[in-house]
CHARMM-style PDB file with segment names, atoms N, HN, CA, C and O in Angstrom:
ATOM      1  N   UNK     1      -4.441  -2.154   7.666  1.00  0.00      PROA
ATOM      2  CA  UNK     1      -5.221  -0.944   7.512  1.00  0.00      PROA
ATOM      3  C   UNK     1      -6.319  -0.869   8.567  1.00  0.00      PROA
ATOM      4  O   UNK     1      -6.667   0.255   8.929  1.00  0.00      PROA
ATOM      5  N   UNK     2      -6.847  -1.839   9.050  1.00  0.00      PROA
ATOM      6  HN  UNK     2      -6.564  -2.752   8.757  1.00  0.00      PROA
ATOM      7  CA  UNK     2      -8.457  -2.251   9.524  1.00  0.00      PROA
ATOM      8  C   UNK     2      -7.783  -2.025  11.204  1.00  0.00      PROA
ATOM      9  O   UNK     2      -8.365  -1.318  12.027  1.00  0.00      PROA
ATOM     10  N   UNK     3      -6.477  -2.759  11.507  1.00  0.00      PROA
ATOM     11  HN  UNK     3      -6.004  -3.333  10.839  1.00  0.00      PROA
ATOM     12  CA  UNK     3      -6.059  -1.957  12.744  1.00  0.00      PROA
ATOM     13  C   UNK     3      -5.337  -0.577  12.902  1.00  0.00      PROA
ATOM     14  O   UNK     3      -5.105  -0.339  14.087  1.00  0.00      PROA
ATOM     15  N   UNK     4      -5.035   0.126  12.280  1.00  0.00      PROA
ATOM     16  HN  UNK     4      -5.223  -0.067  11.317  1.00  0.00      PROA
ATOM     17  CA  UNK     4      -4.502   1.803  12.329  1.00  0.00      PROA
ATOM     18  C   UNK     4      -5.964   2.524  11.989  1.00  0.00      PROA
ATOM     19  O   UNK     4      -6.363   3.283  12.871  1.00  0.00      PROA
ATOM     20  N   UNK     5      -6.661   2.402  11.019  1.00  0.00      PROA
ATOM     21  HN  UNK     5      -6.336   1.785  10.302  1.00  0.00      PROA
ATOM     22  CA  UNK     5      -8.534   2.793  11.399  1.00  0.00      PROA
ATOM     23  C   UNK     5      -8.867   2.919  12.779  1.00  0.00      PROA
ATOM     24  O   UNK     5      -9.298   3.910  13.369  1.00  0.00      PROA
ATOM     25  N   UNK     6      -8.507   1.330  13.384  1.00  0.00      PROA
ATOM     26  HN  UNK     6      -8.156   0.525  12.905  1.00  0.00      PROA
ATOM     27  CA  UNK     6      -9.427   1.163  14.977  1.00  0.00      PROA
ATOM     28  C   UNK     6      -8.427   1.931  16.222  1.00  0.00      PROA
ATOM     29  O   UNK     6      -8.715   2.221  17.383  1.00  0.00      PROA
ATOM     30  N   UNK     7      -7.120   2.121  15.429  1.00  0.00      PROA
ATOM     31  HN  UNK     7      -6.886   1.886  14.485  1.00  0.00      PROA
ATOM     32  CA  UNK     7      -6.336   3.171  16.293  1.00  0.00      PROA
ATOM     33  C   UNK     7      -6.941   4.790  16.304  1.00  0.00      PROA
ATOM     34  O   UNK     7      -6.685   5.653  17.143  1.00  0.00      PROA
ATOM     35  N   UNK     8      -7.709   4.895  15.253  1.00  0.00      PROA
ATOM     36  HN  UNK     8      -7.917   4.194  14.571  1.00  0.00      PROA
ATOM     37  CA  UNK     8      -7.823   6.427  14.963  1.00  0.00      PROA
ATOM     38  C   UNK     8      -6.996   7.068  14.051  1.00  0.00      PROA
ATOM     39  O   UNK     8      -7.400   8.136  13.591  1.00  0.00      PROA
ATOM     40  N   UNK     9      -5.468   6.452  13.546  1.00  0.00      PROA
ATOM     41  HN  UNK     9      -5.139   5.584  13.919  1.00  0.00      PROA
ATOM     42  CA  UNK     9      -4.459   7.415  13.251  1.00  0.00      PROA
ATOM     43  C   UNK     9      -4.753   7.400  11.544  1.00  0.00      PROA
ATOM     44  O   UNK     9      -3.991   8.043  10.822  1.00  0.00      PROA
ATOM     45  N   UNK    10      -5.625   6.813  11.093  1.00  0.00      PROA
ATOM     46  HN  UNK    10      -6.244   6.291  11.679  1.00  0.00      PROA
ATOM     47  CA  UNK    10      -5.894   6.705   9.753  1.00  0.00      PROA
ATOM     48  C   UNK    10      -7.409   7.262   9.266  1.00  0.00      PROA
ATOM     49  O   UNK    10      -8.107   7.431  10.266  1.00  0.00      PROA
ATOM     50  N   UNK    11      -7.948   7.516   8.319  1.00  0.00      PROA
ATOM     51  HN  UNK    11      -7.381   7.379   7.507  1.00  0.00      PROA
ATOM     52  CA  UNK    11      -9.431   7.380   7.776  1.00  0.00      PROA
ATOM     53  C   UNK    11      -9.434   6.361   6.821  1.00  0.00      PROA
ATOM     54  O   UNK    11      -8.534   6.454   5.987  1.00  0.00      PROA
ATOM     55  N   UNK    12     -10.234   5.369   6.707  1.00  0.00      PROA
ATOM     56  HN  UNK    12     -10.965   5.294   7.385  1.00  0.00      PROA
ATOM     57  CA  UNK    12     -10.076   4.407   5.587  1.00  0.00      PROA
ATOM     58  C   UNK    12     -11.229   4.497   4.863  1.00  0.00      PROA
ATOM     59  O   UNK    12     -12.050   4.325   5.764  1.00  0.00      PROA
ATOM     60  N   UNK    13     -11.665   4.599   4.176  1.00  0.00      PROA
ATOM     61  HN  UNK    13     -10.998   4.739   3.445  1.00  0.00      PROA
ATOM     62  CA  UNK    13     -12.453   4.465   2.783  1.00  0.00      PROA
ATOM     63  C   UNK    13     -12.475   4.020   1.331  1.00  0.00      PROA
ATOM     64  O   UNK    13     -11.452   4.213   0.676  1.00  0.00      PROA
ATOM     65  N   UNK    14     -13.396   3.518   0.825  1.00  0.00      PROA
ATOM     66  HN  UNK    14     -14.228   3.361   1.357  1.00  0.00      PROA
ATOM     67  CA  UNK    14     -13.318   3.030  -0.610  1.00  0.00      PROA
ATOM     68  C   UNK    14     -13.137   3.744  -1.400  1.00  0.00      PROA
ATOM     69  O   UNK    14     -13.572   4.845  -1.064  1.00  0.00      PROA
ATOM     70  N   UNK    15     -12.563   3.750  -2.650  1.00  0.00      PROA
ATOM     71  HN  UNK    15     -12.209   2.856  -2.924  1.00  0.00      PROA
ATOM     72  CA  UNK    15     -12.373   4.660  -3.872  1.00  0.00      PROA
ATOM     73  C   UNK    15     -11.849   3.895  -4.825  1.00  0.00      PROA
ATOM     74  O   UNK    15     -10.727   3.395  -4.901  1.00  0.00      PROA
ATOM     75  N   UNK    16     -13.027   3.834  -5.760  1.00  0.00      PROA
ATOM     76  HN  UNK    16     -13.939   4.241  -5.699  1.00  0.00      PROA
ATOM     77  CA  UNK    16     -12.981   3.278  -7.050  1.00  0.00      PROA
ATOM     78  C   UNK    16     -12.973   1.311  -6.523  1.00  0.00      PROA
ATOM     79  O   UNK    16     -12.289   0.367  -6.921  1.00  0.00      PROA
ATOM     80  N   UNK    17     -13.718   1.384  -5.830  1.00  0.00      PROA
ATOM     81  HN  UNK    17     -14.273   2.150  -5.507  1.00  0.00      PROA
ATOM     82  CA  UNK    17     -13.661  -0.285  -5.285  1.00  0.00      PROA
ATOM     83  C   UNK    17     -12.118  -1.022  -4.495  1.00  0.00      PROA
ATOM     84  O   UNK    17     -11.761  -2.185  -4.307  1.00  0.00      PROA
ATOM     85  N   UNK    18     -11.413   0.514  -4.146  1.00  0.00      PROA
ATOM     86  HN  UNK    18     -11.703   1.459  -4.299  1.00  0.00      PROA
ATOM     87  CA  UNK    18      -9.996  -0.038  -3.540  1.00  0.00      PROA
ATOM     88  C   UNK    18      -9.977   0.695  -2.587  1.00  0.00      PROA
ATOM     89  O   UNK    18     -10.067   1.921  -2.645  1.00  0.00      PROA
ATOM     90  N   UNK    19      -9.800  -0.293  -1.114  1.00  0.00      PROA
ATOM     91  HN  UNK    19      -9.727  -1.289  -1.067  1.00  0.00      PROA
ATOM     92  CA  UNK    19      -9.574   0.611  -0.187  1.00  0.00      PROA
ATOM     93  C   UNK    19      -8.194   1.524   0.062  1.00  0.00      PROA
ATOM     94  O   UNK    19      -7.077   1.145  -0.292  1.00  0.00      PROA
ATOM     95  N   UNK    20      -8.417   2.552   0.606  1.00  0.00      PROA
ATOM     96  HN  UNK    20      -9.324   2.860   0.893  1.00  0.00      PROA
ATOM     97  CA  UNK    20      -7.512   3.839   0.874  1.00  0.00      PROA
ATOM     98  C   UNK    20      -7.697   4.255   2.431  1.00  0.00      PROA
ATOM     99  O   UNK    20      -8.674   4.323   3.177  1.00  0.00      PROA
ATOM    100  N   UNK    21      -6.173   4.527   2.591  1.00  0.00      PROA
ATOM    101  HN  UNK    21      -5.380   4.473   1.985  1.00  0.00      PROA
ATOM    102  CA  UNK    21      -6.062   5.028   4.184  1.00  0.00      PROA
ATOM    103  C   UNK    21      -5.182   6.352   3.800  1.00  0.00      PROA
ATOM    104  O   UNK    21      -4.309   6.575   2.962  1.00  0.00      PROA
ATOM    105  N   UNK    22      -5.931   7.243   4.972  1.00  0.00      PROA
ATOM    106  HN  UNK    22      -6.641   7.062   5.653  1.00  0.00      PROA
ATOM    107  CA  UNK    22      -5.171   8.706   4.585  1.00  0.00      PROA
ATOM    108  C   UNK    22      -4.947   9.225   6.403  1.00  0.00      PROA
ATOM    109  O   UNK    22      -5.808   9.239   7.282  1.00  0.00      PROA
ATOM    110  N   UNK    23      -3.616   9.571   6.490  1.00  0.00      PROA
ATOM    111  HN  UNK    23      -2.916   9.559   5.777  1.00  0.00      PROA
ATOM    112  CA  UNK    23      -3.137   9.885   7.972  1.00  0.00      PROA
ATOM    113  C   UNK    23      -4.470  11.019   8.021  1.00  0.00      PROA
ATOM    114  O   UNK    23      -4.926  11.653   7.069  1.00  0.00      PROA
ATOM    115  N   UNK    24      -4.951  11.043   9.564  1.00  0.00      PROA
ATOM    116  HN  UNK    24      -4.580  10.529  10.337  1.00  0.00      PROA
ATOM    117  CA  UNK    24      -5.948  11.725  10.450  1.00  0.00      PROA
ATOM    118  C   UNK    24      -4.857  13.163  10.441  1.00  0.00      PROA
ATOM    119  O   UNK    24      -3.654  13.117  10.699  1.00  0.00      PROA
ATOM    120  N   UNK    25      -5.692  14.478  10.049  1.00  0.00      PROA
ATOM    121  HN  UNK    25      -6.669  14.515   9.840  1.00  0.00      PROA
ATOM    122  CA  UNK    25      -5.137  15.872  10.201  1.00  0.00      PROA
ATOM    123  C   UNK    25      -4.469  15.827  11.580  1.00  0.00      PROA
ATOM    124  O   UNK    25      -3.572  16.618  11.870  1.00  0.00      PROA
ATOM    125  N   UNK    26      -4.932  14.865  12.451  1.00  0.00      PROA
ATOM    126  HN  UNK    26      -5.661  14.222  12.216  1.00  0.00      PROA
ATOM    127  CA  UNK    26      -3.738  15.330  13.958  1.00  0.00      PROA
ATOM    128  C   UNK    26      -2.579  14.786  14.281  1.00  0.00      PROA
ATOM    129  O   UNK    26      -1.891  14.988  15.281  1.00  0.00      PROA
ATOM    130  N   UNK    27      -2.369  13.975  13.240  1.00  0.00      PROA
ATOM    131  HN  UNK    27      -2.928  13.811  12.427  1.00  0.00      PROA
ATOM    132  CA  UNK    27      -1.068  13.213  13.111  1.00  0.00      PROA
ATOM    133  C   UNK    27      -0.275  13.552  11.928  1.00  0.00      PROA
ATOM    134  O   UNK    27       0.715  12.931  11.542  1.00  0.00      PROA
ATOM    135  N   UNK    28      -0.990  14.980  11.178  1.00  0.00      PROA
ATOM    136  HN  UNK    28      -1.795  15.484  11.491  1.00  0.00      PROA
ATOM    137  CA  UNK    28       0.066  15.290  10.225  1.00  0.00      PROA
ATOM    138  C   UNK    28       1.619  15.683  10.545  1.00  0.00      PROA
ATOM    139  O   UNK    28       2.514  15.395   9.751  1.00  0.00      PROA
ATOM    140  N   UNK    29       1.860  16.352  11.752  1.00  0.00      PROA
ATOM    141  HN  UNK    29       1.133  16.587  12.398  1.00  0.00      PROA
ATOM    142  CA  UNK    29       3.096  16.802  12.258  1.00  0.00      PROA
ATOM    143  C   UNK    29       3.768  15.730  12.230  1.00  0.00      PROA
ATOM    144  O   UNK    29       4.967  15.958  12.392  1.00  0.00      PROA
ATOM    145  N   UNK    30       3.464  14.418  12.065  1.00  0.00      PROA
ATOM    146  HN  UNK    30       2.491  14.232  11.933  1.00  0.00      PROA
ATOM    147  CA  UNK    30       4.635  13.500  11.625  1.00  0.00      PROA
ATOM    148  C   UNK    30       5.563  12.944  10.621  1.00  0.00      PROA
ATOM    149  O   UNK    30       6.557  12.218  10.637  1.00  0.00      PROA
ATOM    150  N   UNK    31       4.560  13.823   9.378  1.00  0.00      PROA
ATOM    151  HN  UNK    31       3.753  14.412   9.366  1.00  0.00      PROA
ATOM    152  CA  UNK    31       5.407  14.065   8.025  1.00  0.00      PROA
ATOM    153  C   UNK    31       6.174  15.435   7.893  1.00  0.00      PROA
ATOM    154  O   UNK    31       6.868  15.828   6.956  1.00  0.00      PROA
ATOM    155  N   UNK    32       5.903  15.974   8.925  1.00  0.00      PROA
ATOM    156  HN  UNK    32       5.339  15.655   9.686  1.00  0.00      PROA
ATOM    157  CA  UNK    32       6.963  17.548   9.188  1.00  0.00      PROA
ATOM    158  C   UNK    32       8.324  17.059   9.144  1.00  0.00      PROA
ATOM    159  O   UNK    32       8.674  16.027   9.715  1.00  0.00      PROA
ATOM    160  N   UNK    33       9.203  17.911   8.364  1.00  0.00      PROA
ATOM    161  HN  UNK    33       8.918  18.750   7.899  1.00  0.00      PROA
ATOM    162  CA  UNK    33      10.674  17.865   8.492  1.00  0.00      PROA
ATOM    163  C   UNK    33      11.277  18.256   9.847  1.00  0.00      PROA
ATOM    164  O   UNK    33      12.507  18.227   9.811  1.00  0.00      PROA
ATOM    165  N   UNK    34      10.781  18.599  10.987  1.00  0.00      PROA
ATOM    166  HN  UNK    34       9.782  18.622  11.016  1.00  0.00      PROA
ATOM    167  CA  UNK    34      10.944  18.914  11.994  1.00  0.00      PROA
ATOM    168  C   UNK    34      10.939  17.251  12.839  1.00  0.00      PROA
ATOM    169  O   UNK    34      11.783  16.649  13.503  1.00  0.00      PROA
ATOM    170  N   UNK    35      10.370  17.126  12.662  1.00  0.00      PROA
ATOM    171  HN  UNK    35       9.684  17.615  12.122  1.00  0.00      PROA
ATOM    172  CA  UNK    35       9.867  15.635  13.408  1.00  0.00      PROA
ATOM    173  C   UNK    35      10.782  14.491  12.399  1.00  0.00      PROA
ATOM    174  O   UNK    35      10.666  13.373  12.901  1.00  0.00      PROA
ATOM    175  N   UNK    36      11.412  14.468  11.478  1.00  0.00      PROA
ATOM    176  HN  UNK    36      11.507  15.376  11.071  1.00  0.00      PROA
ATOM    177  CA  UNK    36      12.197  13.414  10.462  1.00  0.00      PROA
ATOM    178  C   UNK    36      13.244  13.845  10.949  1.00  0.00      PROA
ATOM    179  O   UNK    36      13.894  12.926  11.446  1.00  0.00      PROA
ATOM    180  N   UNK    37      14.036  15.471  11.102  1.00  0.00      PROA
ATOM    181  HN  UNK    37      13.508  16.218  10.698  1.00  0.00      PROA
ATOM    182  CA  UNK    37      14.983  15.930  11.966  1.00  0.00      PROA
ATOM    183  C   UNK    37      15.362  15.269  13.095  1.00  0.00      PROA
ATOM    184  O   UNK    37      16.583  15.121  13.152  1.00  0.00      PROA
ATOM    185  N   UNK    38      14.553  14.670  14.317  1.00  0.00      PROA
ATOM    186  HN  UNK    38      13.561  14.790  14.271  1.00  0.00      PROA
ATOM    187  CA  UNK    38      14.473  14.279  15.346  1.00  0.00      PROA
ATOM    188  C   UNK    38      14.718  13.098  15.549  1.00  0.00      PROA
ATOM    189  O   UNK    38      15.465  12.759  16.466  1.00  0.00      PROA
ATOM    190  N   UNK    39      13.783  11.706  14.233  1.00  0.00      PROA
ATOM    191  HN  UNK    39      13.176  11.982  13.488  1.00  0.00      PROA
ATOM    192  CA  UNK    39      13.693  10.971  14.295  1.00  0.00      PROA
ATOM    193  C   UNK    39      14.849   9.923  13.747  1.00  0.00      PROA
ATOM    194  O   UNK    39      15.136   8.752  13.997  1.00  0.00      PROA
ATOM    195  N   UNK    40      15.408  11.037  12.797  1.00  0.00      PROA
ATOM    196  HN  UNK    40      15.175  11.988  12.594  1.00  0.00      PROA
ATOM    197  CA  UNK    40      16.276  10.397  12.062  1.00  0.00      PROA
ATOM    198  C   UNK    40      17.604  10.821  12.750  1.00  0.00      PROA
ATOM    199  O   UNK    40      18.578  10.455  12.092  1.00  0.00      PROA
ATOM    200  N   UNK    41      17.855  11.361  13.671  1.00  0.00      PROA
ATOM    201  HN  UNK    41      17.064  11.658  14.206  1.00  0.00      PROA
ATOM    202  CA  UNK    41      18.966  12.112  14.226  1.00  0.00      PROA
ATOM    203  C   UNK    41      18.630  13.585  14.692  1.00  0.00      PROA
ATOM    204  O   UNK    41      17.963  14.421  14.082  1.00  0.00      PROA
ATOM    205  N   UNK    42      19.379  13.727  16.170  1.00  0.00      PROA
ATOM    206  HN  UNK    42      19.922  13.048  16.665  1.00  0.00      PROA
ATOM    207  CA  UNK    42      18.745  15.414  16.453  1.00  0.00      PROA
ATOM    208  C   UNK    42      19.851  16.212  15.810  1.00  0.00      PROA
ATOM    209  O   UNK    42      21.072  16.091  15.908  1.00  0.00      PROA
ATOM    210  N   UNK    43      19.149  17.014  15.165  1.00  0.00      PROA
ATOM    211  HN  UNK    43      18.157  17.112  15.085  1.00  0.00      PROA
ATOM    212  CA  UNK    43      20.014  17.619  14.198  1.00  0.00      PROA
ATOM    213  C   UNK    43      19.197  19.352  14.566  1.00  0.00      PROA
ATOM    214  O   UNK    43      18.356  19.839  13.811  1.00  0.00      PROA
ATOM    215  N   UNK    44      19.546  19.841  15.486  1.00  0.00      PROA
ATOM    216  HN  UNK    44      20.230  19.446  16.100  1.00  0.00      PROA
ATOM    217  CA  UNK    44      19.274  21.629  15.646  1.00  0.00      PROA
ATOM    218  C   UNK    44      19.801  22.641  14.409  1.00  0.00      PROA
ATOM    219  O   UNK    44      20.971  22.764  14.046  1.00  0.00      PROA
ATOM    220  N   UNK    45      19.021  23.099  14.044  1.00  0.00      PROA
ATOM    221  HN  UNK    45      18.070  22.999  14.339  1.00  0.00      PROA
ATOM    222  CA  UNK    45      19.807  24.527  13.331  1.00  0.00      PROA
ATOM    223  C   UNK    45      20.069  23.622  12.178  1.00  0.00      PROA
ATOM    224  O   UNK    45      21.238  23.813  11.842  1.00  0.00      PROA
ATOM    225  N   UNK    46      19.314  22.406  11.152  1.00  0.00      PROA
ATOM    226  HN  UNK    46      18.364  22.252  11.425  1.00  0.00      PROA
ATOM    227  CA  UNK    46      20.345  22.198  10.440  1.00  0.00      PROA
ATOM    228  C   UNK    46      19.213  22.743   9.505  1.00  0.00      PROA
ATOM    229  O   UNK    46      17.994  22.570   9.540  1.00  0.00      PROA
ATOM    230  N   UNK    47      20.052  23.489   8.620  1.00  0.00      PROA
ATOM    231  HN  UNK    47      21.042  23.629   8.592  1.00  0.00      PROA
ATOM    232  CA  UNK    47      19.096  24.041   7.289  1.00  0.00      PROA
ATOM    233  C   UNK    47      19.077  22.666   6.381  1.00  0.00      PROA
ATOM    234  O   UNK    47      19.902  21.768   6.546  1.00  0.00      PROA
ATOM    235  N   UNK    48      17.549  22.606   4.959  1.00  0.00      PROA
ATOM    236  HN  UNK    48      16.878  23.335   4.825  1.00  0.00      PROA
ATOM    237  CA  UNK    48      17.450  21.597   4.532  1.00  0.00      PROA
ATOM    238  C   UNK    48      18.436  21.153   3.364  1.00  0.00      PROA
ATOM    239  O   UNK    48      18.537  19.932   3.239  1.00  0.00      PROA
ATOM    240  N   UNK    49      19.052  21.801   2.638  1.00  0.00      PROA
ATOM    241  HN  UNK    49      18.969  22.793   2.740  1.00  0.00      PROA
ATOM    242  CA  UNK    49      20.225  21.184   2.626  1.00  0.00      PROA
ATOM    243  C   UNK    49      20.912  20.105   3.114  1.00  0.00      PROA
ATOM    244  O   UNK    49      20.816  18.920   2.795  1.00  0.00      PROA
ATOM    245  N   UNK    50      21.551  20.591   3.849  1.00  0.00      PROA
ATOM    246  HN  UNK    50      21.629  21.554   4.108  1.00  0.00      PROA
ATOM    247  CA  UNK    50      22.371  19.683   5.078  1.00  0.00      PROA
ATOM    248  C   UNK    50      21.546  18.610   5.488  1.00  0.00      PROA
ATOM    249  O   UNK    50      21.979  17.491   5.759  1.00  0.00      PROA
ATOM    250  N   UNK    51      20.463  18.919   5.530  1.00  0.00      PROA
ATOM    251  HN  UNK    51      20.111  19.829   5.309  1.00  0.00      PROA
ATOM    252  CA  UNK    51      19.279  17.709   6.130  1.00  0.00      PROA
ATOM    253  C   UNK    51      18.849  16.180   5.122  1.00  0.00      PROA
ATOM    254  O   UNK    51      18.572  15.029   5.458  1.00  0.00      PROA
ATOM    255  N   UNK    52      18.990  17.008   3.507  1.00  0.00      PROA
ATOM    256  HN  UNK    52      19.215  17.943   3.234  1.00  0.00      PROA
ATOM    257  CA  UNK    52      18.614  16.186   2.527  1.00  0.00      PROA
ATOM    258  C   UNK    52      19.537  15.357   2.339  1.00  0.00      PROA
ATOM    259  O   UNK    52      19.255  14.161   2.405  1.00  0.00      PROA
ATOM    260  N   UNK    53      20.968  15.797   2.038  1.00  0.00      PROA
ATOM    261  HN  UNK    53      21.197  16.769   1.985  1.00  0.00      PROA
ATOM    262  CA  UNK    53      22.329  15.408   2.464  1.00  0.00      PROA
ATOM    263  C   UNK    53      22.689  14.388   2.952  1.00  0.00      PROA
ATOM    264  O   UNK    53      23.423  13.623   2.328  1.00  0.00      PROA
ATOM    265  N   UNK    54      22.119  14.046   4.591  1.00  0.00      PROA
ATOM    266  HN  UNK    54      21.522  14.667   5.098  1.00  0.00      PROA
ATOM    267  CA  UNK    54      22.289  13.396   5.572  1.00  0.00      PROA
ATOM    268  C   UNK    54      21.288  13.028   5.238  1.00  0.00      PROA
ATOM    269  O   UNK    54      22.497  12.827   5.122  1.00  0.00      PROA
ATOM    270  N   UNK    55      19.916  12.549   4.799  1.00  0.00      PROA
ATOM    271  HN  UNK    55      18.934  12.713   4.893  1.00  0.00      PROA
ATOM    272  CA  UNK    55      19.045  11.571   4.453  1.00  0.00      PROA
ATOM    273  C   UNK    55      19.633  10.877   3.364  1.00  0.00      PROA
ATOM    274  O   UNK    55      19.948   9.769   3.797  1.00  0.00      PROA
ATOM    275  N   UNK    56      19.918  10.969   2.242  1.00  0.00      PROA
ATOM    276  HN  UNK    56      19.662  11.870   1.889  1.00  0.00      PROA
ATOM    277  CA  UNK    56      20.646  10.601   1.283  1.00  0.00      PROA
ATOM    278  C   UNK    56      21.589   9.955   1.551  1.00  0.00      PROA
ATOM    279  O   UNK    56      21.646   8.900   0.920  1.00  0.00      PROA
ATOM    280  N   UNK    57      22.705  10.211   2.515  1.00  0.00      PROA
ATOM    281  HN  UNK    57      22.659  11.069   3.027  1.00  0.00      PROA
ATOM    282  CA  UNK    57      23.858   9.478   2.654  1.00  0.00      PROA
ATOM    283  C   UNK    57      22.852   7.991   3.717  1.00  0.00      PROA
ATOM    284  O   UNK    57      22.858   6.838   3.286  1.00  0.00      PROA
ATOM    285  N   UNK    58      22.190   8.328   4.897  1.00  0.00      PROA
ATOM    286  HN  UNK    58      22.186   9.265   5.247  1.00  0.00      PROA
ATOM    287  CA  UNK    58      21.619   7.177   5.342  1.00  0.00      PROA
ATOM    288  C   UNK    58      20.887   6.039   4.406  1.00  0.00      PROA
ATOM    289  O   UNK    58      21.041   4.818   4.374  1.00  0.00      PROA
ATOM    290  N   UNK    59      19.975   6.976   3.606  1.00  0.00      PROA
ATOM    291  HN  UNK    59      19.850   7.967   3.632  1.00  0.00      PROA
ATOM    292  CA  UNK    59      19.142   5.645   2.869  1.00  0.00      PROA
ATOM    293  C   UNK    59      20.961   4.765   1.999  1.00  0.00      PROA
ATOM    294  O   UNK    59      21.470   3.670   2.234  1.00  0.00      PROA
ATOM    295  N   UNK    60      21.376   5.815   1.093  1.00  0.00      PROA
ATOM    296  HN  UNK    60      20.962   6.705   0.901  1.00  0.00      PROA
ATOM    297  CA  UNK    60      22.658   4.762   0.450  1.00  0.00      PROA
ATOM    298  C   UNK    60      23.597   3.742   1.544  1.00  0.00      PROA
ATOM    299  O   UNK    60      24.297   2.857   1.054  1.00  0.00      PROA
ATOM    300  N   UNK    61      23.536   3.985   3.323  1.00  0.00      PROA
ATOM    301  HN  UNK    61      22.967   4.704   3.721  1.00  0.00      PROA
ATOM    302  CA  UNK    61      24.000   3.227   3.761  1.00  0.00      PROA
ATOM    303  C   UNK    61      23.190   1.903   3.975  1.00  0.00      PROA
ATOM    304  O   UNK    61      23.799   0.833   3.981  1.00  0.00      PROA
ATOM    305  N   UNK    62      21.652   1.954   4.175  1.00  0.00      PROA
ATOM    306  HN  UNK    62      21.157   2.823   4.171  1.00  0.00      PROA
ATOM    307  CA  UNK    62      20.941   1.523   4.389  1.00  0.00      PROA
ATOM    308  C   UNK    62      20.647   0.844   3.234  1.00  0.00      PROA
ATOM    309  O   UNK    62      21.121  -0.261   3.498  1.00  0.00      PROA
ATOM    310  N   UNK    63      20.327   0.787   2.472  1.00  0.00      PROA
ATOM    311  HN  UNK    63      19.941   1.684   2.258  1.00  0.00      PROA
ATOM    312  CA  UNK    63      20.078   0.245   0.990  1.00  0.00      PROA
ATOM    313  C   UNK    63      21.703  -0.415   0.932  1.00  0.00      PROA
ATOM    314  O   UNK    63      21.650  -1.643   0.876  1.00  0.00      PROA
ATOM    315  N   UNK    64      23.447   0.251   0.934  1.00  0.00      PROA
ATOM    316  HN  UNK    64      23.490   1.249   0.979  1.00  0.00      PROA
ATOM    317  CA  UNK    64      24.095  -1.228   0.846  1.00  0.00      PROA
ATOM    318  C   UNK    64      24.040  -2.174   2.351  1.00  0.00      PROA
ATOM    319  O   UNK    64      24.116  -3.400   2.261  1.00  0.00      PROA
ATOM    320  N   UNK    65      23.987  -1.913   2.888  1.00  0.00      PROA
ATOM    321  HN  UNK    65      23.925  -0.918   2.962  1.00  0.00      PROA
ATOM    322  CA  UNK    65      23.742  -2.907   4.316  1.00  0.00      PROA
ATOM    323  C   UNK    65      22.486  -3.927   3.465  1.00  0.00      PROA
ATOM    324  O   UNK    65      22.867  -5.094   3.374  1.00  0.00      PROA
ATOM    325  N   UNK    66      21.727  -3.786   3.129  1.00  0.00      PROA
ATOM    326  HN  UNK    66      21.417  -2.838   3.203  1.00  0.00      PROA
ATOM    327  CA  UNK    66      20.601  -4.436   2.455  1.00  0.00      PROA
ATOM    328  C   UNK    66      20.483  -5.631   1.662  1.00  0.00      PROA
ATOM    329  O   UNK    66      19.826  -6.672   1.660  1.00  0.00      PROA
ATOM    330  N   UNK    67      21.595  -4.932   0.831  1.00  0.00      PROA
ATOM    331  HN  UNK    67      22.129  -4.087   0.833  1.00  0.00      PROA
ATOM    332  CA  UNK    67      22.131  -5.766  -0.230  1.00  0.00      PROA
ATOM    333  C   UNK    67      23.386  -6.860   0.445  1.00  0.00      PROA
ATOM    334  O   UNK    67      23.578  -8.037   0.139  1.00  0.00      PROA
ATOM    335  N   UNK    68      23.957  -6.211   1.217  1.00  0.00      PROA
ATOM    336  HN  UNK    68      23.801  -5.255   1.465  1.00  0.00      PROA
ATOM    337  CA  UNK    68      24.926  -7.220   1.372  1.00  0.00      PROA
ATOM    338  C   UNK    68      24.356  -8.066   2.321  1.00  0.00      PROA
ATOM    339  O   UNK    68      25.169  -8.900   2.721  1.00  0.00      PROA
ATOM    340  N   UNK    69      22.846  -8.183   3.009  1.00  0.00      PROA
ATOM    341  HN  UNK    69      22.186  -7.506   2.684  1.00  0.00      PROA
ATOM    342  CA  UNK    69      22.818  -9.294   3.860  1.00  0.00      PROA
ATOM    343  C   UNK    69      22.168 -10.161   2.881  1.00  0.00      PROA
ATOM    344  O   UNK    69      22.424 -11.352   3.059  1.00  0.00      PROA
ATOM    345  N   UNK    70      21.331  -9.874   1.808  1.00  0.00      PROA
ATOM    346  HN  UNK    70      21.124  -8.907   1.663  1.00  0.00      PROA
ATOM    347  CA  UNK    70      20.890 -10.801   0.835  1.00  0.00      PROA
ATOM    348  C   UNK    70      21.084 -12.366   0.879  1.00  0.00      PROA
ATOM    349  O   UNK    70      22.287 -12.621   0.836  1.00  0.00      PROA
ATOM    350  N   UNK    71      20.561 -13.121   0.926  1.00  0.00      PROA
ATOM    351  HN  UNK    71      19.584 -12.914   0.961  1.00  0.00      PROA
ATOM    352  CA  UNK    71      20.954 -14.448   0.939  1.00  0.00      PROA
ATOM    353  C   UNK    71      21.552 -14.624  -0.790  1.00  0.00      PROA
ATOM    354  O   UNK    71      21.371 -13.871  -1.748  1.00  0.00      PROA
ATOM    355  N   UNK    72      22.151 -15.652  -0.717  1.00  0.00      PROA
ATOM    356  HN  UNK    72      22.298 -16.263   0.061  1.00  0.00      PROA
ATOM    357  CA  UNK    72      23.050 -16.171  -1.636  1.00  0.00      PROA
ATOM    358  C   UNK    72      22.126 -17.016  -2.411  1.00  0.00      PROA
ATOM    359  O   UNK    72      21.754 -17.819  -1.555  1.00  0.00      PROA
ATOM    360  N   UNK    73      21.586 -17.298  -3.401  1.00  0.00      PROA
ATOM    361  HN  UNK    73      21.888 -16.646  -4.096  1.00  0.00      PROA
ATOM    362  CA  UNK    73      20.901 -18.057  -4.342  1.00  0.00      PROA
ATOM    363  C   UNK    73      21.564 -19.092  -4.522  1.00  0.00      PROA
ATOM    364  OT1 UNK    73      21.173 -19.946  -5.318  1.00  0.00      PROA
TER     365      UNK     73
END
């Protein structure tokens, strides 16, 4: 937390005796679906549908890839 503060890209402050970091208003465009579009695959013209879709199918690939590297107990 104490280095993304000294980056700028955070505000950190106490609340309720627990610290809290909240993204800086000029780095909100990075929780834009426009920018997850991009990041996650360039995907033009795709309505969100199609977009949620294709997030969904990645995290379920991603989550079993996950599981199957698991070490063996």
């Amino acid at each position: 937390m104490t280095e993304l503060d000294a980056l700028e890209l955070v505000k950190k402050e106490e609340v309720d005796g627990s610290l809290c970091i909240e993204l800086r208003k000029k780095f909100r465009w990075f929780l834009e679906i426009d920018f997850k579009k991009m990041f996650y695959g360039f995907m033009p013209d795709t309505d969100d549908k199609t977009y949620r879709e294709f997030i969904s199918a990645l995290y379920q690939k991603k989550r079993k890839e996950s599981v199957e590297n698991d070490p063996i107990d």
